[in-house]
C-alpha positions in Angstrom: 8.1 -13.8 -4.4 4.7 -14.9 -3.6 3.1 -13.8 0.1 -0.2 -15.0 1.4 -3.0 -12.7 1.6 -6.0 -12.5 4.3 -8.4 -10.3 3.2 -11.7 -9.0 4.1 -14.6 -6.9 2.3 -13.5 -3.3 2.1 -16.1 -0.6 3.1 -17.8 0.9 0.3 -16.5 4.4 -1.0 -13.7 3.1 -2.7 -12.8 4.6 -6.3 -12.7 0.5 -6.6 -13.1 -2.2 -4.8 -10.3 -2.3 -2.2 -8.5 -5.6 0.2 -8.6 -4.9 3.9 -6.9 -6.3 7.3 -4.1 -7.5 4.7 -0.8 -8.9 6.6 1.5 -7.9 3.3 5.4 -6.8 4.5 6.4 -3.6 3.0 9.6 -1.5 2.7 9.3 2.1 2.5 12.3 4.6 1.4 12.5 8.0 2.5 15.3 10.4 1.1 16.2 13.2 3.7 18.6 16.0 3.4 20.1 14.2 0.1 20.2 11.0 2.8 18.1 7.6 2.2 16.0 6.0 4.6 14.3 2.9 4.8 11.5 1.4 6.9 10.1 -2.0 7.3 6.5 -2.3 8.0 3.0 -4.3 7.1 0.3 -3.2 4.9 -3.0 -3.7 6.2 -4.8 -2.1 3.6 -4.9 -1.1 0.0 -7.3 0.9 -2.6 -7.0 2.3 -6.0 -6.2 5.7 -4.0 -3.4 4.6 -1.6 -2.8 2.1 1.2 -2.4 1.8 5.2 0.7 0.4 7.1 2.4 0.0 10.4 5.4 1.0 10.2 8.5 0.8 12.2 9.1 4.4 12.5 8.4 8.1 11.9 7.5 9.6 8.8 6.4 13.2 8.9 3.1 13.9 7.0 3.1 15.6 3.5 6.5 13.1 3.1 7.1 11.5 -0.5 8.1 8.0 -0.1 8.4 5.2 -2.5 6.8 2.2 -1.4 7.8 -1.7 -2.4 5.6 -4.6 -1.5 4.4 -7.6 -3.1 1.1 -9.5 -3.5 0.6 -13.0 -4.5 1.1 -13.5 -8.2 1.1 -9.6 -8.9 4.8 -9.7 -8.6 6.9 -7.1 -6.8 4.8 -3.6 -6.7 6.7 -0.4 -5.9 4.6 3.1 -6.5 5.5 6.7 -5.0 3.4 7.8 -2.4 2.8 10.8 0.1 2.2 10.1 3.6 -1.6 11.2 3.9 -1.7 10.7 7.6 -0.2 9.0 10.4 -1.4 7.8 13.9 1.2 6.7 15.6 2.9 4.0 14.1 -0.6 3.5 11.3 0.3 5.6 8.4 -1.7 6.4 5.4 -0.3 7.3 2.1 -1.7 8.6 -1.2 -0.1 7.0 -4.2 1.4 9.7 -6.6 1.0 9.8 -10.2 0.0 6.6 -11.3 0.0 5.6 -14.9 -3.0 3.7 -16.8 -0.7 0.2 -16.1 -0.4 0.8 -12.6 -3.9 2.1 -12.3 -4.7 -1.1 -14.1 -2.6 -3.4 -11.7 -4.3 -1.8 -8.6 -7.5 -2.4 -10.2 -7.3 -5.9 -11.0 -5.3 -6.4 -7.6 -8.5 -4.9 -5.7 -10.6 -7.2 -7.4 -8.6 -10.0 -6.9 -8.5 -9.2 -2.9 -12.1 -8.7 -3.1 -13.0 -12.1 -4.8 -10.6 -13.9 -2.4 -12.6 -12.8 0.5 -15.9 -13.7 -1.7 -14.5 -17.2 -2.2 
């Protein structure tokens, strides 16, 4: 599944370089009290740390939540995450122990954001 990416220079900071004011769907899953939940939303951000949606509802800070989106040709992407923070319906989360592949993918997704924008 391919999706179509705006993207705009991220501010530096960054552990790398990072896409910003993305319009990527995402589906989030929350399990509470042994129950699943999932949430649709759009990711308007992403970094080698973690990324920012709207979502279509609450999730309660300090939540783990596994997170499943896809960008262009990077395929299908899903990576456990905390929520780092939320603003109403803006929500931050910190990805959760990443391996050196998905560290990679981020990387070279990042960069590929980055030289879209640059193009």
């Amino acid at each position: 599944m391919h999706r179509e990416v705006k993207s705009r220079k991220a501010p530096s900071g960054n552990s790398f370089p990072a896409g910003d004011h993305l319009e990527v769907p995402i589906i989030i899953t929350a399990y509470r009290g042994g129950d699943k939940f999932l949430f649709k939303g759009r990711m308007s951000r992403i970094t080698g740390n973690g990324i920012t949606a709207y979502v279509v509802g609450t999730l309660a800070v300090g939540e783990l939540v596994c997170l499943q989106y896809s960008i262009n040709s990077f395929g299908q992407m899903e990576r456990h995450a905390r929520v780092r923070r939320r603003q109403g319906d803006k929500h931050h989360f910190e990805f959760l122990s990443l391996n050196d592949r998905q560290i990679q993918c981020l990387r070279e997704t990042c960069d590929w954001l980055l030289a879209a924008d640059l193009a």
